[in-house]
Residue frames as qw, qx, qy, qz and C-alpha x, y, z in Angstrom:
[[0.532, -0.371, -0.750, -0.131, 67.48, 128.32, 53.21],
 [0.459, -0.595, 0.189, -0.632, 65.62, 129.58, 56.44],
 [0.545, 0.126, -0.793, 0.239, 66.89, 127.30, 58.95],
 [0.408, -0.474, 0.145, -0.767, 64.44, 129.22, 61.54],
 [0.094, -0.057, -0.974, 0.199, 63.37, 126.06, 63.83],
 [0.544, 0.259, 0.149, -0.784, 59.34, 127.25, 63.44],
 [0.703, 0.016, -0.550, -0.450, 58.98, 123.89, 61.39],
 [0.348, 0.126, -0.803, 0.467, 60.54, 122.14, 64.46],
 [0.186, 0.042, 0.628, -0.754, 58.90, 124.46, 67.05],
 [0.743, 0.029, -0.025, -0.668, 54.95, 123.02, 65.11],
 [0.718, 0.052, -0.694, 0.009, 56.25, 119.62, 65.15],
 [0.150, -0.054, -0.777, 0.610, 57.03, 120.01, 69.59],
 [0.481, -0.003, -0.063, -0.875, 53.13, 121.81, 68.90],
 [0.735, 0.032, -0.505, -0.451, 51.92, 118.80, 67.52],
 [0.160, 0.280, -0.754, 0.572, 53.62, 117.00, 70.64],
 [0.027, -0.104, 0.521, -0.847, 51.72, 118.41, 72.95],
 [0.606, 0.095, -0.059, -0.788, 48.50, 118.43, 71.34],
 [0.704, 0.002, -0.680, -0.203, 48.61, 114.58, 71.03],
 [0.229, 0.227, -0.692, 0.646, 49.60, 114.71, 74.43],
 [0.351, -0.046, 0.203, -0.913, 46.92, 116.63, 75.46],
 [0.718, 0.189, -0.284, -0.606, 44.22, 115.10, 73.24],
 [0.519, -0.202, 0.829, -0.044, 45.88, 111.17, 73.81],
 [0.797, 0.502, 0.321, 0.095, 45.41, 110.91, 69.77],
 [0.663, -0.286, 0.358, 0.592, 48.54, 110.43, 67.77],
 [0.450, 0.799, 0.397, 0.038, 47.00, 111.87, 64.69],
 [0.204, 0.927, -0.314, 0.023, 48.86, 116.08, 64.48],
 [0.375, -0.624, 0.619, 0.294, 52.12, 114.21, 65.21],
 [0.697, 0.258, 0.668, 0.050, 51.48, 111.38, 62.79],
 [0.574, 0.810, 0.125, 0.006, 50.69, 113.98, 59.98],
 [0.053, 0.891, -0.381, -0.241, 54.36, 115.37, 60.20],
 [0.669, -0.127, 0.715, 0.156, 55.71, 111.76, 58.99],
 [0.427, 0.486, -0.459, -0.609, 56.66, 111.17, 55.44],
 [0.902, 0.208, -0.190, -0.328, 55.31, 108.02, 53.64],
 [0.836, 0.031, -0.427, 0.343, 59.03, 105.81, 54.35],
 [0.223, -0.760, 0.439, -0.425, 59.32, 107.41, 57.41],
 [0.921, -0.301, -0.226, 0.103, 61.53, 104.92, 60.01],
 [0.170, -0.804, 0.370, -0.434, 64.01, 105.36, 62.34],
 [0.550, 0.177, -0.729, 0.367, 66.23, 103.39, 64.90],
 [0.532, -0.729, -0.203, -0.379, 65.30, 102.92, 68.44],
 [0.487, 0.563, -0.511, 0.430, 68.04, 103.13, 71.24],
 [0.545, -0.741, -0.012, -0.392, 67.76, 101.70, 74.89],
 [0.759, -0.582, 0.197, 0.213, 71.00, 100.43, 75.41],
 [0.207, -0.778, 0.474, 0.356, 74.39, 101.01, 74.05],
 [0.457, -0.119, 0.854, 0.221, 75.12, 97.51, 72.80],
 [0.188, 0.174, 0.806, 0.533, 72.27, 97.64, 69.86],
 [0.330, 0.270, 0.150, -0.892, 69.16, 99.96, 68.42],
 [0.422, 0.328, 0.844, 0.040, 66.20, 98.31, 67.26],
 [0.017, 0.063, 0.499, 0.864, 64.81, 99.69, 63.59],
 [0.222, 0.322, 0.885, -0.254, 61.58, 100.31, 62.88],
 [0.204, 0.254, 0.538, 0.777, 59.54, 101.59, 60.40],
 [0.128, -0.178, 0.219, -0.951, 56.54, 103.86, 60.08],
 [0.526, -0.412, -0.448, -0.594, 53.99, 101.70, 61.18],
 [0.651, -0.309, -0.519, 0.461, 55.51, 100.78, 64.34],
 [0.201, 0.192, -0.217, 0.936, 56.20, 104.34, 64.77],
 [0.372, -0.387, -0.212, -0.817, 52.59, 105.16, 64.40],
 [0.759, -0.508, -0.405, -0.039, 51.50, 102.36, 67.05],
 [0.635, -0.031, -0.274, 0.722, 54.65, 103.80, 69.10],
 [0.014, -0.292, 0.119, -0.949, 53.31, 107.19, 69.00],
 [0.606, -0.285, -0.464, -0.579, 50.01, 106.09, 69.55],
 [0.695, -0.259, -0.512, 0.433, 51.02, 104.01, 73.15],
 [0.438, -0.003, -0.297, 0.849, 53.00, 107.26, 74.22],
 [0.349, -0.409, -0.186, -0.823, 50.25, 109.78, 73.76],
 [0.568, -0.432, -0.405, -0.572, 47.96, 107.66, 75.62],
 [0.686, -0.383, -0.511, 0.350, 49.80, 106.22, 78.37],
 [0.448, -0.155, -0.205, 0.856, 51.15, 109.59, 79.12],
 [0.033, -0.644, -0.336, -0.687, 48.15, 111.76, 78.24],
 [0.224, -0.931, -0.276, -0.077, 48.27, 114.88, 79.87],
 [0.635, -0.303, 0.234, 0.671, 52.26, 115.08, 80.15],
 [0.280, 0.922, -0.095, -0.250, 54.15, 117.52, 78.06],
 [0.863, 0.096, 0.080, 0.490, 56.91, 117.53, 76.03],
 [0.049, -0.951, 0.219, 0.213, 59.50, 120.18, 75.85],
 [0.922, 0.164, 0.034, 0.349, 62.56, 120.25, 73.75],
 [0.647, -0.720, 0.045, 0.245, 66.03, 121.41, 74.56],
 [0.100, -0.732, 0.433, 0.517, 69.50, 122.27, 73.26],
 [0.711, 0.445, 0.538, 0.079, 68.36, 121.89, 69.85],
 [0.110, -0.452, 0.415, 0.782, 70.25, 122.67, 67.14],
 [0.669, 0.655, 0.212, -0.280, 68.55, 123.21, 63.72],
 [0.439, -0.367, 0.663, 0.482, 71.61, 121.93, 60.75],
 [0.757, 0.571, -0.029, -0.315, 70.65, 122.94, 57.33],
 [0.535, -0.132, 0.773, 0.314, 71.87, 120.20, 54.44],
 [0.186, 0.435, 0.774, 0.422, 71.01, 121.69, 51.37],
 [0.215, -0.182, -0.043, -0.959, 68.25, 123.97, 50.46],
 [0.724, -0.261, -0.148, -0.622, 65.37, 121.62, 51.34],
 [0.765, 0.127, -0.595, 0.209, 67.29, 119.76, 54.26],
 [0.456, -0.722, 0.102, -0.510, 67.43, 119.53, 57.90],
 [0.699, -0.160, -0.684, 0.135, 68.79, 117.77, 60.37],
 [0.365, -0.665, 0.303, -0.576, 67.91, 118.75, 64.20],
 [0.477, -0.122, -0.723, 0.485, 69.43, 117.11, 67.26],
 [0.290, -0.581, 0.152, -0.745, 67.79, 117.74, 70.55],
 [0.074, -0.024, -0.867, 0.492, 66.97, 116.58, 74.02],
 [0.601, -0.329, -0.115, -0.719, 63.15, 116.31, 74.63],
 [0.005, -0.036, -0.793, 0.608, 61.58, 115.83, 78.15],
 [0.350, -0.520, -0.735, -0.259, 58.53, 114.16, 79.46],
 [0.029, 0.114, -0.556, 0.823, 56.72, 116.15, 82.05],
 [0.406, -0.474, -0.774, -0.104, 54.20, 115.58, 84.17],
 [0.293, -0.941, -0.166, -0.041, 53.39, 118.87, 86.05],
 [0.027, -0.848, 0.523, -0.079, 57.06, 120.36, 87.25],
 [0.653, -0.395, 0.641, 0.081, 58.16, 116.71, 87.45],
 [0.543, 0.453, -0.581, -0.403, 60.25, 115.18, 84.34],
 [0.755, -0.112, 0.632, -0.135, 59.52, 111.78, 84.14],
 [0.897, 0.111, 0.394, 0.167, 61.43, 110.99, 80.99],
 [0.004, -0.776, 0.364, 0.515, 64.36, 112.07, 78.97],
 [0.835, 0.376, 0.345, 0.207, 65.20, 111.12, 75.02],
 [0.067, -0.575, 0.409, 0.705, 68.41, 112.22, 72.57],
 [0.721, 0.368, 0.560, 0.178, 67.17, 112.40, 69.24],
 [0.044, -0.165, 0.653, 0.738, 68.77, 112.97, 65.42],
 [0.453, 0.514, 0.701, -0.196, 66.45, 113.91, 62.86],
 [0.211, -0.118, 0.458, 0.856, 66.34, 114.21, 59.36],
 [0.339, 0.528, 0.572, -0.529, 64.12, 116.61, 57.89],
 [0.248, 0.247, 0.583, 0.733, 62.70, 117.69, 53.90],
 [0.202, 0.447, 0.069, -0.868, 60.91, 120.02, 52.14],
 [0.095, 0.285, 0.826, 0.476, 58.47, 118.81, 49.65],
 [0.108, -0.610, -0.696, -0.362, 55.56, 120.63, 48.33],
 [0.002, -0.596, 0.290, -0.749, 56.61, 123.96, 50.81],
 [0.800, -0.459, -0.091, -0.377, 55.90, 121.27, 53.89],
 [0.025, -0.669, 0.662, -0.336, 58.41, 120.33, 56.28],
 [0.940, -0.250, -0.003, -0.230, 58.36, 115.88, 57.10],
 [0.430, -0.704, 0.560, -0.075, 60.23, 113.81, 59.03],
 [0.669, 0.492, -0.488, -0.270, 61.87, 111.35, 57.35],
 [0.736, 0.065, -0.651, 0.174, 64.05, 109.51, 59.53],
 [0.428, -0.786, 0.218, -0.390, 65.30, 109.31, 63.19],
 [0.660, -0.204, -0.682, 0.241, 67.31, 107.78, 65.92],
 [0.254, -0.743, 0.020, -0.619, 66.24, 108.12, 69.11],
 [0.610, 0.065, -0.761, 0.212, 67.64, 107.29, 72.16],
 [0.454, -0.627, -0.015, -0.632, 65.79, 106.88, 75.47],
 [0.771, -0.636, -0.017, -0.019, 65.81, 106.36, 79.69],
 [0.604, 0.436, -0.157, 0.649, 69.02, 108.18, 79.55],
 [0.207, 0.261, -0.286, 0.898, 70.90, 109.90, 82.54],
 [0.047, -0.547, -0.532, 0.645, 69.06, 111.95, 85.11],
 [0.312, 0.814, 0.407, 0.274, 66.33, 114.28, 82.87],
 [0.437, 0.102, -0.280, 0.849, 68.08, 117.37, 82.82],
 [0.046, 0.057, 0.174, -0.982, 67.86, 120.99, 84.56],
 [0.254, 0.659, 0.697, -0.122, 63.95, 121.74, 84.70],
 [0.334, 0.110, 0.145, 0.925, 64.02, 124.45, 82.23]]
């Protein structure tokens, strides 16, 4: 299996462009049909949620933050399999040279149909000081 992170590095693509654009839409497409995922803002408990919450979830973030970047960090790419993935990283809001938000997420990725979608997540966010500007 190519474990290259080039499905990863069009999914932080698709990021941006929603960023940019302040429509969820190119992020949205990388979602598989039972995509859901766990949300984490304190220690004590993570709130689930599935993939229509996600989509109104992406859909908030884009727009309140439109014109921000994202950027992602010591990501590791973990093949499981031939048509398996799972990437951990750190990904940072920015807002010209200033981060103004920091998330750790787990993510589990497939292959179907020679197309890389996200299946699950947990992500966990307003963590720590954002790190290093890289």
């Amino acid at each position: 299996m190519n474990t290259a992170p080039h499905f990863h590095d069009d999914y932080m693509a698709a990021w941006n462009e929603a960023m940019a654009s302040g429509d969820s839409a190119p992020i949205e497409a990388f979602l598989s049909p039972d995509y859901h995922g766990w949300l984490g803002h304190v220690a004590a408990m993570a709130h689930p949620f599935d993939g229509d919450a996600a989509r109104k979830g992406f859909l908030d973030a884009v727009s309140g933050m439109r014109g921000s970047t994202v950027h992602a960090a010591f990501r590791t790419v973990a093949p499981r399999g031939p048509d398996e993935a799972v990437v951990c990283y750190e990904m940072t809001y920015r807002s010209g040279p200033a981060v103004t938000g920091r998330a750790l997420l787990m993510e589990s990725w497939q292959l179907a149909d020679n197309r890389w979608t996200l299946r699950r997540d947990f992500t966990e966010v307003n963590i720590g000081e954002p790190a290093a500007q890289q």
